[in-house]
N, C-alpha and C positions, 0 to 999 in steps of 0.2 A: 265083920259087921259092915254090912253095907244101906246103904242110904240112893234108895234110885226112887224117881218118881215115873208112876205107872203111866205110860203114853209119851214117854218124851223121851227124844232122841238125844242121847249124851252127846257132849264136842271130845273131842281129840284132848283136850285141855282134860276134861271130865275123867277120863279114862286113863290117862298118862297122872294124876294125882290118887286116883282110887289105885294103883300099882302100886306107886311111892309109898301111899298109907301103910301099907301091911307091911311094908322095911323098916318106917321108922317106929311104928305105934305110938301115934299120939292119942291125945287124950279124946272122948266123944264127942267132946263140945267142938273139937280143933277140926276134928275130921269134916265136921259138919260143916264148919264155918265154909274150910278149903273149897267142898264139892259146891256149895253155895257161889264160894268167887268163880271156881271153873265153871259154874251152867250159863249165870250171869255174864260171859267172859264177850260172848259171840255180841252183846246187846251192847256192852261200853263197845266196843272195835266199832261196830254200826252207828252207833253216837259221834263216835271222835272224826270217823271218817264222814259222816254228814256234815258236820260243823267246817270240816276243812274245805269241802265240796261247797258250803254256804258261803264260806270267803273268798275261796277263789273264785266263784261265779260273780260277787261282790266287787272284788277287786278286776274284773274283767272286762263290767260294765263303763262305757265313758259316762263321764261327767256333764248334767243339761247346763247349756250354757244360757245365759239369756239376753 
């Protein structure tokens, strides 16, 4: 049983737990949850690296003296 959405390109993550599923057979709600954190996975990574990219540019800037 598979769970894809029509037009959308799976990550690597997606695909490498949709395998795992059918070895371990979890329950449908579990399987759901998983494909959910993998599709979601690529958006936190682009989050976390934006926010380090926002302090380091932060942290780069001198300070106005006056």
């Amino acid at each position: 049983m598979t769970h894809t959405k029509p037009n959308k390109k799976s990550s690597p993550l997606h695909k490498l737990f949709a395998r795992q599923l059918q070895k371990h057979q979890p329950t449908a709600n579990s399987q759901a949850l998983l494909k959910t954190f993998a599709e979601d996975d690529y958006q936190q990574i682009a989050r976390v690296i934006k926010s380090w990219l926002k302090k380091a540019e932060q942290n780069d800037k001198p300070a106005h003296k006056k």
